[in-house]
C-alpha positions in Angstrom: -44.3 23.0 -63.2 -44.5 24.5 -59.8 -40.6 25.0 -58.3 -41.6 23.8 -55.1 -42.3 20.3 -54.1 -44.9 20.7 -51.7 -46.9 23.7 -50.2 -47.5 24.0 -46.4 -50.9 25.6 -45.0 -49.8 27.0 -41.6 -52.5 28.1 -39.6 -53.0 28.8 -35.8 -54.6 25.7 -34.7 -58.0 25.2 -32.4 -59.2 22.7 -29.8 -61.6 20.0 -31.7 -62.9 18.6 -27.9 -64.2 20.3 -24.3 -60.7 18.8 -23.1 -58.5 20.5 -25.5 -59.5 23.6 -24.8 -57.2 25.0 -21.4 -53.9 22.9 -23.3 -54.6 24.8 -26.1 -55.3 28.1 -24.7 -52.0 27.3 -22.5 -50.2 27.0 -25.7 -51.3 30.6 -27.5 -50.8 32.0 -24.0 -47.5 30.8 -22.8 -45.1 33.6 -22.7 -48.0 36.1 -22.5 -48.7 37.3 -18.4 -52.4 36.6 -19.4 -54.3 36.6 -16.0 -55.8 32.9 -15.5 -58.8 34.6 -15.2 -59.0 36.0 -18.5 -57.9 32.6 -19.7 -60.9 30.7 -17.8 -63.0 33.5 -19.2 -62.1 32.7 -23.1 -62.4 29.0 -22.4 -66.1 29.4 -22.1 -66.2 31.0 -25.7 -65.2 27.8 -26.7 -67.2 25.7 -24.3 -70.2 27.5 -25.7 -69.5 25.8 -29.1 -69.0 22.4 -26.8 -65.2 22.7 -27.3 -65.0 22.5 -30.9 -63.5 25.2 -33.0 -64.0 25.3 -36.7 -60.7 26.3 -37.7 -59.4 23.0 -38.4 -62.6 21.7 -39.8 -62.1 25.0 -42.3 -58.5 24.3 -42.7 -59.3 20.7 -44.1 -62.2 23.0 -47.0 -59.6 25.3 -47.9 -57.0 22.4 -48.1 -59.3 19.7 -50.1 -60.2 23.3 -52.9 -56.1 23.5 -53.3 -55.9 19.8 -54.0 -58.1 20.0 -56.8 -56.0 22.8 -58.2 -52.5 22.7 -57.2 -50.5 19.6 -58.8 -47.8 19.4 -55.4 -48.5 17.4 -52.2 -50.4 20.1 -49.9 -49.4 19.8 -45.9 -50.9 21.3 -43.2 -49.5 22.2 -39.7 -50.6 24.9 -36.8 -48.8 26.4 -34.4 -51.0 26.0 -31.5 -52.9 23.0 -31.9 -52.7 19.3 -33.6 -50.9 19.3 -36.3 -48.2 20.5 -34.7 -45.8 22.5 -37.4 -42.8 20.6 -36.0 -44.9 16.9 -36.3 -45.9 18.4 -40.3 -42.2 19.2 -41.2 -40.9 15.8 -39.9 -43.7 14.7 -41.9 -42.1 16.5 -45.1 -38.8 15.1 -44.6 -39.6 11.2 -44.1 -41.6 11.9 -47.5 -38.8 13.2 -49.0 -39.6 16.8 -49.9 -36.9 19.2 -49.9 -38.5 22.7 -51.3 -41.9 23.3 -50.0 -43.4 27.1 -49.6 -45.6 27.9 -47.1 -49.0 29.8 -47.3 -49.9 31.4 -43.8 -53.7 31.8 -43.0 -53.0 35.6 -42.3 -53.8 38.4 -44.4 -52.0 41.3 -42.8 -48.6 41.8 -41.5 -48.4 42.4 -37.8 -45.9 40.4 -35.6 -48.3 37.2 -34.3 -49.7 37.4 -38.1 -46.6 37.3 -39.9 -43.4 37.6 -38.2 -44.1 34.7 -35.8 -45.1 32.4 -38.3 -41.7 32.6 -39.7 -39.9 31.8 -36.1 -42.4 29.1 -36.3 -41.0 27.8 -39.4 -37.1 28.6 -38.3 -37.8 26.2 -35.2 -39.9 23.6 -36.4 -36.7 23.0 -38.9 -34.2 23.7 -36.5 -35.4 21.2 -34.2 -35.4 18.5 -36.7 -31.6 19.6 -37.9 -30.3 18.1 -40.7 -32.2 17.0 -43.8 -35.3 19.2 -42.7 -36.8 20.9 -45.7 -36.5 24.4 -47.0 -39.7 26.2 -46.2 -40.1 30.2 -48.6 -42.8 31.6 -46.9 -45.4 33.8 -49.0 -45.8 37.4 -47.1 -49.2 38.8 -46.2 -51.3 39.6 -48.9 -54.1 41.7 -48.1 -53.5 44.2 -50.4 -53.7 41.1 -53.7 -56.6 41.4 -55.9 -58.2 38.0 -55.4 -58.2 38.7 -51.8 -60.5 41.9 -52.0 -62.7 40.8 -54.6 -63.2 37.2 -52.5 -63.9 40.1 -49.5 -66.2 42.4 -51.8 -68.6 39.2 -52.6 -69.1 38.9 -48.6 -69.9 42.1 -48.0 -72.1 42.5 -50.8 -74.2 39.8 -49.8 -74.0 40.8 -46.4 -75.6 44.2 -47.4 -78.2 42.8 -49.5 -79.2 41.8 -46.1 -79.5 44.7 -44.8 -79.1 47.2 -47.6 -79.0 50.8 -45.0 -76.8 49.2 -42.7 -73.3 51.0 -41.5 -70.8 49.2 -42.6 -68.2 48.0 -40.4 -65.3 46.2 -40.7 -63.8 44.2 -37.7 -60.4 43.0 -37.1 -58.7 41.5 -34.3 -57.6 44.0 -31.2 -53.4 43.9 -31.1 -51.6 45.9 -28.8 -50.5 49.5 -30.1 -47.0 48.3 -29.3 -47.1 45.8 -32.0 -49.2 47.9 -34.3 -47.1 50.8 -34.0 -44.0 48.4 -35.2 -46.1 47.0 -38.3 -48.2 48.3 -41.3 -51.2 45.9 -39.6 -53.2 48.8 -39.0 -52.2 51.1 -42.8 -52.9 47.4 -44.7 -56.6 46.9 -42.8 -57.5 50.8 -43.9 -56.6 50.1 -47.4 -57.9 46.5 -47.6 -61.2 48.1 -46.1 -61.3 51.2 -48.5 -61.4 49.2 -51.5 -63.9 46.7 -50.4 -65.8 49.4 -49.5 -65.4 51.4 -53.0 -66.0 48.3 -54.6 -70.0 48.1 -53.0 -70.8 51.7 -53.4 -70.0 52.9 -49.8 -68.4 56.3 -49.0 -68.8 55.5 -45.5 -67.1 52.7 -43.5 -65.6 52.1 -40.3 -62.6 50.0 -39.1 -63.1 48.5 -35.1 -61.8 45.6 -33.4 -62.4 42.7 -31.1 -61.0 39.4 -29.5 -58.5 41.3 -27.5 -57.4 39.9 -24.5 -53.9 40.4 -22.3 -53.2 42.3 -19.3 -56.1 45.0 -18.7 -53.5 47.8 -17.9 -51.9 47.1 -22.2 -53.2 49.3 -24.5 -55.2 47.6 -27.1 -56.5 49.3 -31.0 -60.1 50.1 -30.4 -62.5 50.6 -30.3 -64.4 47.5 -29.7 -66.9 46.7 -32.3 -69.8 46.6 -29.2 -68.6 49.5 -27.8 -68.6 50.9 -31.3 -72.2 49.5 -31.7 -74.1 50.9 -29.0 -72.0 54.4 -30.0 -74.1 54.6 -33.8 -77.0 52.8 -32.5 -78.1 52.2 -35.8 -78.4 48.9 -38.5 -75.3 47.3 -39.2 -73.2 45.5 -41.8 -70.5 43.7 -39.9 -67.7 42.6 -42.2 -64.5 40.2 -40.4 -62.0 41.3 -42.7 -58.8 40.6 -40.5 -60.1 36.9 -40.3 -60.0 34.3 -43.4 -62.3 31.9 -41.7 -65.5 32.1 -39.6 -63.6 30.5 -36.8 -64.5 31.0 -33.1 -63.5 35.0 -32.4 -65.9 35.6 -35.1 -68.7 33.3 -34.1 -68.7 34.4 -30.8 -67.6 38.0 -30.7 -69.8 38.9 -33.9 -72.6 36.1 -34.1 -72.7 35.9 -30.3 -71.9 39.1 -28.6 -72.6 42.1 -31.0 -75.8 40.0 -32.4 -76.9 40.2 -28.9 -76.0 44.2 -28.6 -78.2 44.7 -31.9 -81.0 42.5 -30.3 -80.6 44.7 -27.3 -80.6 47.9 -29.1 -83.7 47.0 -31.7 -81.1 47.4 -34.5 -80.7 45.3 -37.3 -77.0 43.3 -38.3 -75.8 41.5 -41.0 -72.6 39.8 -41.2 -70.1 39.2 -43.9 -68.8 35.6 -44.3 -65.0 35.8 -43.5 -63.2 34.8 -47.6 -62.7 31.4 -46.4 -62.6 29.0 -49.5 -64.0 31.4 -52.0 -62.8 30.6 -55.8 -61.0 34.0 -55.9 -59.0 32.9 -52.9 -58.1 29.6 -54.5 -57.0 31.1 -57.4 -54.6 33.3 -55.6 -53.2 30.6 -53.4 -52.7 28.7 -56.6 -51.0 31.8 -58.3 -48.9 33.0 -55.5 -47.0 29.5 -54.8 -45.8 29.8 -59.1 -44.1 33.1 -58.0 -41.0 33.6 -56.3 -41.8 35.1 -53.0 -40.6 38.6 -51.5 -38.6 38.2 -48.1 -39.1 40.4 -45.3 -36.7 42.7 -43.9 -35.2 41.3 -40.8 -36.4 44.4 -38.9 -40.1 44.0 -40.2 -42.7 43.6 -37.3 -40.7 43.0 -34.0 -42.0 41.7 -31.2 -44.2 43.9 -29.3 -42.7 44.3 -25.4 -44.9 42.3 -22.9 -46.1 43.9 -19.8 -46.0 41.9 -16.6 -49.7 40.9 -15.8 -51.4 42.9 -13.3 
C-alpha cells in the first residue's frame, strides 16, 4: 500500500496548436531578457511541426503505462503549458487528496531541471492556501539503474544502426552559471559513462544543444553541429538529458544535425530518448514506495541573469 494518495507527473508543458506557440514561449521566457528575436526564431522550430509539440501527447504514454501499474490516482500538471500545475493541484484538493508525491520529467539536477520544479510546487500550493495538498517531490535520478539500462537499450539499437558510428551523447546547453552551481554537468558524465560501458564503447562524447538566451551568456558547449562537422565522421547521437523525443530533440537532432550529416556525406543514427520504456515504468513505480531524499536548501541556485544585449 503506497503512503501517498496520489502521484503528480510534472513536466514542462508544450503548445498542442500554431496559436499556442508565442503564449507559451512567453511563458518559459518571462523573466529571462531573451531577445524577441531569438524568441521569433524558436517559434519556427515549432511551426515546422505545425505548432504541435509532442510532449504532452508523450506525457499522456508515460501517464496511461503508470496507470496500469501504480494502484493511486496519477495527475498530471506542467509548468509552462495546459495543465497548468496550479489548475492540477486545485484539482487534487476538490478530489480530496492530501499526500501526493510528485515525479519530475527531469533526469538531472541543474536549477530549471530540479530546483524550479520545487518553487513550482511551493507556489502552486501556496496560491491555493489552505487545504492544498502536500506534494514530496522525488529528486533527479539519473544515476538509478532502471534509468541507464532503459538508456543502454536506445543506444544499442541506435548503434546497430550504424555499428562504427561515434557515439555522442547530447544534452541540453545551460549556462555555466547554473552548471557551475549544480552537479548537472558531473551526473551527465557519469550517466553517459555507464551507458557507454554498458555497449562496449571506450570512446564517447558529451555535447549540447537547444541553448538559447542572451548571445553575450556563456553557454556548455560545444554544440552537437559544431561538434559534428569537428569529427566529420558517422555518428551515434544519443539525447540522454531528455526523457522524451519532444521538440529540441526532433528539431535540433532529427532536423538540424541530420541535415549537417547529409551535408557532410556522413552517416547518423539516433537514440530514442527513455520515454515509456518498461525499465522506466518500473522505476517510477518503485521510487513513489520509497521515502524520498530532500534537497539541501542551498542545492542548485538560481543562475544570475544577464540583461539582454
Amino acid at each position: 500500500m503506497s503512503r501517498y494518495d496520489a502521484l503528480l507527473v510534472l513536466s514542462f508543458g508544450g503548445p498542442e496548436k500554431h496559436e499556442d506557440v508565442i503564449p507559451f514561449l512567453e511563458n518559459v521566457l518571462r523573466g529571462r531578457n531573451v531577445p524577441r528575436e531569438r524568441m521569433l526564431e524558436v517559434a519556427e522550430h515549432y511551426y515546422h511541426f505545425d505548432g504541435r509539440s509532442p510532449i504532452n501527447d508523450q506525457n499522456r504514454a508515460l501517464i496511461a503505462a503508470l496507470k496500469e501499474v501504480v494502484k493511486i490516482p496519477v495527475y498530471w500538471g506542467n509548468r509552462n503549458w495546459h495543465p497548468m500545475l496550479a489548475d492540477t493541484v486545485r484539482e487534487m484538493r476538490d478530489d480530496g487528496i492530501r499526500n501526493a508525491v510528485a515525479f519530475v520529467t527531469s533526469a538531472f539536477g541543474s536549477y530549471s531541471g530540479c530546483r524550479q520544479y520545487a518553487e513550482d510546487i511551493a507556489g502552486a500550493r501556496a496560491a491555493l492556501g489552505n487545504g492544498a495538498p502536500e506534494i514530496a517531490r522525488i529528486r533527479p535520478f539519473s544515476a538509478h539503474p532502471a534509468f541507464i539500462e532503459a538508456m543502454t537499450d536506445r543506444v544499442r539499437a541506435a548503434i546497430a544502426e550504424v555499428p562504427e558510428g561515434r557515439l555522442i551523447f547530447t544534452a541540453h546547453s545551460v549556462p555555466l552559471s547554473m552548471a557551475q552551481s549544480s552537479p548537472y554537468v558531473d551526473e551527465l558524465n557519469r550517466a553517459c559513462a555507464a551507458v557507454a560501458s554498458n555497449v562496449g564503447k571506450k570512446a564517447w562524447k558529451l555535447v549540447y544543444q537547444s541553448r538559447s538566451g542572451p548571445p553575450g551568456q556563456p553557454w556548455l558547449g560545444p554544440d552537437i553541429c559544431d561538434y559534428l562537422r569537428e569529427i566529420r565522421s558517422d555518428a551515434v547521437i544519443a539525447p540522454i538529458g531528455f526523457l522524451s523525443d519532444h521538440m529540441e530533440v526532433l528539431y535540433d537532432l532529427d532536423t538540424e544535425a541530420r541535415a549537417v550529416c547529409e551535408e557532410l556525406c556522413v552517416k547518423m543514427a539516433r537514440a530514442g530518448a527513455v520515454g515509456t520504456h518498461p525499465a522506466m515504468i518500473r522505476m517510477i513505480a518503485e521510487l513513489i514506495e520509497q521515502e524520498p531524499s530532500v534537497c539541501e536548501a542551498t542545492c542548485c541556485p538560481a543562475p544570475v541573469r544577464p540583461s539582454a544585449r
